[in-house]
N, C-alpha and C positions, 0 to 999 in steps of 0.2 A: 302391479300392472304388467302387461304381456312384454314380451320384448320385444323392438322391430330390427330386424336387420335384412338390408336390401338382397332382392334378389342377386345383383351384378358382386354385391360383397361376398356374399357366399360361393356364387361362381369363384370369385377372384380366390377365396380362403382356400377350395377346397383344390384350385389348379396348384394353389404352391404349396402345402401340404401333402402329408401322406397319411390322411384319413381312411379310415377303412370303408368301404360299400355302406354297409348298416351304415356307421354315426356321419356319411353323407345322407343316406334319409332321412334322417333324425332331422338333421341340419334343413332341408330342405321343408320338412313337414310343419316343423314347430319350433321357431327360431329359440323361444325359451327354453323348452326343453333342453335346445340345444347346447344355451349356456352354461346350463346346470353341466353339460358330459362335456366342455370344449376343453378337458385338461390337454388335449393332441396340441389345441392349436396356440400360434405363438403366442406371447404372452403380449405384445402391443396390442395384437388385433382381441385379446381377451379383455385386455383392460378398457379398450374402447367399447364394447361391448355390453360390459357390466355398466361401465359409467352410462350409457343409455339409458340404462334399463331404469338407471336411480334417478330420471328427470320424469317429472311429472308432463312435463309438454314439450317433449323432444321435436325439432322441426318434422314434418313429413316427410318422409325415405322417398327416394328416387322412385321408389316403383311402387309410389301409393297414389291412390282414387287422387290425391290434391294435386300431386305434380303430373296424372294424366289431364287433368282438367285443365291445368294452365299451359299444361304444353300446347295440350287441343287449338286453346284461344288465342296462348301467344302471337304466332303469327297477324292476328286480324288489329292485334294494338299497334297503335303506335308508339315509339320503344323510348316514351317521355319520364318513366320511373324507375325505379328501382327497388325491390318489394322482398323481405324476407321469404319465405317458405310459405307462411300458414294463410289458408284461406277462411274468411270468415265469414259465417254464413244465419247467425242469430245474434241477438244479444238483448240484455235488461239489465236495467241502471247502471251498475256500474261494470257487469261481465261482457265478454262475447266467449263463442263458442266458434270453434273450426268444424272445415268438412268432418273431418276425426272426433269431433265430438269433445274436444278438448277444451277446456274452462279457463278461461284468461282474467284476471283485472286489470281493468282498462284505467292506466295514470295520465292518457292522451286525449279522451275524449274527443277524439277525430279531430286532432292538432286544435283544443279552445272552443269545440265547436259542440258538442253534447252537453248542456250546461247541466240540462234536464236530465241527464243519463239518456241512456239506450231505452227506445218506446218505449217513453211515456206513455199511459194509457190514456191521458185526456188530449194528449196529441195525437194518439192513434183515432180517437175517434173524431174528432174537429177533421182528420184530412178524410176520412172515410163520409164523413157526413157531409161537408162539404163539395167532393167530391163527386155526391150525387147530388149537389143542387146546381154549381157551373164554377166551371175552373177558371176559364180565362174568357176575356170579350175583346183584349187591347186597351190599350190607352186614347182611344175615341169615343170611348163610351165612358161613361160613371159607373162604377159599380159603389159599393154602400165600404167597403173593408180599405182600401185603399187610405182613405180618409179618416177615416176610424184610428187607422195604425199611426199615420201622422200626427194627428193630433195627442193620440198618446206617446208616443215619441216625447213631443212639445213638454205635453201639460210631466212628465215624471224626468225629464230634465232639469225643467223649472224646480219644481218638488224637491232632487233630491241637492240642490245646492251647486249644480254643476252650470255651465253656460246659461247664465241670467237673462240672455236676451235673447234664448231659441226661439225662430219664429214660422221657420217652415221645412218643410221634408220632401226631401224628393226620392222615392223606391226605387229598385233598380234589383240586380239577381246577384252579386255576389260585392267580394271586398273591394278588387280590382274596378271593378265598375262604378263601387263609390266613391273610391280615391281619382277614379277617370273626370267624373262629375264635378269634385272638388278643387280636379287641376282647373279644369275650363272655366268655372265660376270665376277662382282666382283670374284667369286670366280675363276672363268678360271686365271682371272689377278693373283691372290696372288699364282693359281697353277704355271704360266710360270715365279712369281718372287721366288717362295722358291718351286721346285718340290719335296721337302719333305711332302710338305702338312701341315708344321705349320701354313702358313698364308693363314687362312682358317675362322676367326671368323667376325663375321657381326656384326655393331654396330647398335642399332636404338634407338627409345628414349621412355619416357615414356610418354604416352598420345597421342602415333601416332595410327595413322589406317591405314594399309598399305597394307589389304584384306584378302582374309578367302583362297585362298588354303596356303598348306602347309607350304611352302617357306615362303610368304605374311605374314601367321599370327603368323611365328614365329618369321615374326619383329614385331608384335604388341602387346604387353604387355600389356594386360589386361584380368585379370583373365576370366571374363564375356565370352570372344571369345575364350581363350586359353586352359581352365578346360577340356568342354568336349573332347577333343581331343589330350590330354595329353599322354605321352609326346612329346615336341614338336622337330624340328631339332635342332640338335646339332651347335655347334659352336657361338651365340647368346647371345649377350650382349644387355643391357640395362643401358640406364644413363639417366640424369635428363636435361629436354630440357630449352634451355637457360642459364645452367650452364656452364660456361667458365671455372672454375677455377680444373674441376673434367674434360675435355675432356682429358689432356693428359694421363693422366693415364687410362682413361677407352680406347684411342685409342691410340694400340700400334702397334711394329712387326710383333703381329701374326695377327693384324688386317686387312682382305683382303676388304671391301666394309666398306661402312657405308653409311647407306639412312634414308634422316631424308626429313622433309615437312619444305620450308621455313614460312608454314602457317598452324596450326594442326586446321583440319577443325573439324572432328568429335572432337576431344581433347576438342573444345570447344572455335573454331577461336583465339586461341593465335599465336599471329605473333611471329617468330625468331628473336632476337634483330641483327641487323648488327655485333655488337660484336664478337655476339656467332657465325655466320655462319664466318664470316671472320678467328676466331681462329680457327672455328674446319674445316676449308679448310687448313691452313696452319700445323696443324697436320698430316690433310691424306697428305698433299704433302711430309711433312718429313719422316713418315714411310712405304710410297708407294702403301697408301690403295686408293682405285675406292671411290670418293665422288657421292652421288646418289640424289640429289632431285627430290622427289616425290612431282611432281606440276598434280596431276590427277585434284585435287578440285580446286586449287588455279591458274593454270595456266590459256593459250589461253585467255587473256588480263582480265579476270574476276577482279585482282587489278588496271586496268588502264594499267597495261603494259602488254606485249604481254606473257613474263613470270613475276613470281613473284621477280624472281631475279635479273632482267634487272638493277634493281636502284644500286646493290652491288658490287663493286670494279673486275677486272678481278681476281685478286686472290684473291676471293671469289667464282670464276664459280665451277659449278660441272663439272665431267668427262660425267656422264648421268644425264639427264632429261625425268621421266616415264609421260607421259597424258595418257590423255583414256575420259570419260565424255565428253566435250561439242566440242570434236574432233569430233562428228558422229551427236551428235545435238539429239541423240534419238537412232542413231542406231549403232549395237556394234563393236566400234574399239577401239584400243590402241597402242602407239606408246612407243617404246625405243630410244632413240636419243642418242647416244654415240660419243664422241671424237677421235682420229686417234691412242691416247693409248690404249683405250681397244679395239677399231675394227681390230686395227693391230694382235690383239692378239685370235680372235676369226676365227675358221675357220671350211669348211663346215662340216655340220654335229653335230655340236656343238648345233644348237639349233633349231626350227621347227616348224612350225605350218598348222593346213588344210588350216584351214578358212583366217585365216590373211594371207591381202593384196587383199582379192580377188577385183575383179573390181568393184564391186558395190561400198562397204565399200571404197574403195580406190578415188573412183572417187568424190563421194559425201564429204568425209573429204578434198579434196583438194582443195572442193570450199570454205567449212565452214574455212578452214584454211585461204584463202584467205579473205574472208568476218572478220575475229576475228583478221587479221593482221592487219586492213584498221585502219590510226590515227585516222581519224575524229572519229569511232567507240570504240576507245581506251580514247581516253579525253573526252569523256560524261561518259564512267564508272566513272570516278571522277570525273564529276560534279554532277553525279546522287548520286554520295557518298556521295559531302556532303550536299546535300540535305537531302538523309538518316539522316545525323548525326545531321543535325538541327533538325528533328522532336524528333532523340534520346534524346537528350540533353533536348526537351520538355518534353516529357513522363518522365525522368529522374527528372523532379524540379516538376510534379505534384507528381510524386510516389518516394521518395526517399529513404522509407522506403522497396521499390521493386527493382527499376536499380540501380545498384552498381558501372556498368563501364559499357563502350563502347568502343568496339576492332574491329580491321580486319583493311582491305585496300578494296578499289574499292567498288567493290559489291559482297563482303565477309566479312560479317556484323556480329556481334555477340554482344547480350546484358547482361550481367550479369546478373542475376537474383538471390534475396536472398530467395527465397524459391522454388519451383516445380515450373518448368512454365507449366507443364500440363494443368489445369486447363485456365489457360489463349491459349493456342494452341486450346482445344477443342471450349471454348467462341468464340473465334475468326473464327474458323471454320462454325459453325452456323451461323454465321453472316458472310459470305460469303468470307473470305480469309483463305489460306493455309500458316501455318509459320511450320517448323520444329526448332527441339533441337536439341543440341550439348553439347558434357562434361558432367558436372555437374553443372544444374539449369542455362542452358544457351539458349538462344534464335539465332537462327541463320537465316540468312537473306541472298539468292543468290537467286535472282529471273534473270529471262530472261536481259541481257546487253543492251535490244531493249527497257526497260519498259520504260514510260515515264514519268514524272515528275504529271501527273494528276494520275496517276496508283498510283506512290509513295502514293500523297496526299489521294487517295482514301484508302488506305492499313492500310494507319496510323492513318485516323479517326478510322476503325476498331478495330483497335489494342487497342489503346486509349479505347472506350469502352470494352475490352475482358478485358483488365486490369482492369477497376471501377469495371466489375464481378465479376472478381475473386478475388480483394482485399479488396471489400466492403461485403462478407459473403453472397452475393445471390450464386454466384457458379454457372457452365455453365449448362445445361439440358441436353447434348447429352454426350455420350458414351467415358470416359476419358482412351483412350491409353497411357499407360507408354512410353513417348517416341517412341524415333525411332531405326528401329534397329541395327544403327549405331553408337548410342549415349549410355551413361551411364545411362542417365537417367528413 
């Protein structure tokens, strides 16, 4: 491959050098060439040079088409992220491609959210064909998909063994908004059990992420999300996730909801022990609080089962179940799925939205639903898992001094890590795959449920080397983002 070095680099090489006229044109003409004739210049800036040349998807150089384009637009964002180098501009199943043309495998799937991979073709054509029949009417009218997607909701709930008493659905456009809806229920519930308004406080845990508007992020206890926007709604507790022996007392009479993740995705993929979910179901049922799992990340079969929950006893169901992510496959919806006790208890007016359910959104989740309900599609996430966890378990007996554990279910993968995996995320990036973080010093792993066991293999030689990088003192070459900005780290 050609080799890039920035304009401003070679200004800079050639002001503090003493290269001659010619092999400044050289330099200037045809950066590769140039490396081959740079024996003039110093030996750092030669050895940065070559190492370039040997990455297959080096970030984009200051003075390339991607960093004029973000420069362009910068200004017009508002400055809520923080984004490596590469701009990306196609992608299929499991690739994307940058402005540069450069080929990625994708282990993030748009953070849980591409279950399907990148265009799908029977998604491409349901929104295109859709599209031209009618997108949206609102929520005062019926359309025919709205109702279609809820009752399938229901009826492959029931199906796959997961919350026995699902009874009704309410759409809406993303996570945030179904964990919004699941707060309010819970609280409608503890208003029709105590109309004084004692039982009114929300339980949720530490190390959940359970989204940024209001409602959402004042179940999510971390200072990082919570500070600037202080202070937060009233009524909001927090306890310590996996602790049995502290639920009863942190969940009591005034307790009207509690939503917790049977899977803390951003937290950093620590699974809920059976224990814990089982006790603190049998809590809310005693003091008459709305149990809430929040399966946005971990649900729609991503553990092998169709919910995260399926595998835990019926008294362990929740009353709600919030998704959103790989419900739309890319495009934004979210669902509330509630039981016959709190929808009995909710009535018109109580809760609303424009967008949510329209027909498009509506019509396309009900196939993607259908497609992430299919067994055959469900027992390869767990064969694909433990394929994952063979290569873990390699990478873990070469570096032991780096992987600490390996957690999750399905294809909700999480690696311990004993120091920053930045530097290993960037390495890795270069070298042509995408991995995201979670928690603190964790490595997280949801790629597309389609990927195939050569993708895997190919991912993991990668990774394999981003780790020699970054543990062996060479260190990656391209541009280290702190994390994600979902994560701690």
């Amino acid at each position: 491959m050609a080799l890039r070095i920035s304009a401003k680099r070679v200004a800079a090489t050639l002001k503090a050098g003493n290269t001659s006229p010619s092999f400044n044109g050289i330099l200037k003409r045809n950066a590769s060439q140039a490396a081959a004739a740079a024996t003039n210049l110093p030996e750092s800036t030669r050895n940065e040079i070559y190492r370039e040349a040997s990455l297959s998807n080096p970030d984009p150089a200051a003075d390339s088409s991607t960093a004029a384009l973000v420069n362009e637009q910068a200004p017009y964002m508002v400055k809520t992220y923080v984004r490596p180098p590469p701009m990306f501009v196609k992608g299929k199943g499991c690739y994307l491609w940058d402005v540069e043309n450069r080929k990625y495998l994708d282990f993030t799937a748009g953070i849980a959210v591409n279950a399907l991979g990148h265009c799908d073709p029977e998604i491409t054509n349901i929104i295109a064909d859709q599209a031209k029949t009618l997108i949206h009417t609102s929520n005062l009218y019926h359309n025919p998909w709205t109702g279609a997607l809820s009752e399938l909701l229901v009826q492959k709930t029931l199906e796959s063994g997961s919350m026995h008493d699902a009874r009704a659905v309410f759409i809406c456009n993303s996570g945030t908004e179904a964990n919004e809806a699941a707060i309010k229920f819970a609280r409608k519930s503890g208003k029709v059990l105590d109309p004084s308004g004692a039982k009114h406080e929300v339980v949720s845990f530490n190390g959940a992420f359970h989204g940024r508007t209001m409602g959402a992020l004042s179940a999510t206890p971390n200072p990082k999300y919570q500070k600037p926007f202080s202070p937060m709604l009233p009524g909001f507790k927090y306890g310590t996730y996996n602790d049995v022996a502290a639920i009863n007392e942190l969940v009591t009479e005034k307790t009207c909801g509690v939503i917790v993740e049977p899977i803390q995705g951003e937290g950093g993929v620590i699974v809920g022990s059976e224990e814990f979910l089982i006790a603190l179901a049998k809590r809310c049922r005693e003091v008459g609080a709305v149990l809430i799992y929040d399966e946005i990340q971990c649900g729609l079969g991503r553990t092998g089962k169709f919910w995260a929950h399926a595998s835990l006893p019926q008294s362990a169901h929740p009353d709600i179940i919030t998704t959103a992510k790989a419900l739309g496959n890319g495009f934004p919806i979210g669902a509330t799925i509630v039981n016959g006790n709190v929808s009995e208890k909710i009535v018109v007016g109580d809760h609303g939205t424009t967008f949510g359910g329209n027909p498009l959104g509506a019509r396309l989740a009900h196939y993607i639903v259908s497609r992430l309900s299919d067994p055959k599609l469900l027992a390869s996430a767990s064969t694909k898992s433990e394929f994952f966890k063979k290569h873990f378990v390699a990478l873990q007996n070469k570096y032991p001094e780096l992987v600490k554990e390996i957690r999750g279910k399905g294809l909700h993968l999480g690696l311990q890590l004993t120091q920053d995996p930045t530097p290993i995320v960037t390495a890795a990036r270069e070298r042509g795959l995408l991995v995201i973080t979670a928690g603190t010093n964790t490595l997280r792993f949801v790629p597309s449920l389609t990927i195939t066991e050569g993708e895997i293999q190919e991912g993991m030689e990668i990774l394999d080397e981003a780790m020699r990088v970054a543990t062996q003192g060479e260190g990656p070459a391209g541009k280290q983002v702190k994390g994600e900005v979902d994560s701690r780290n």
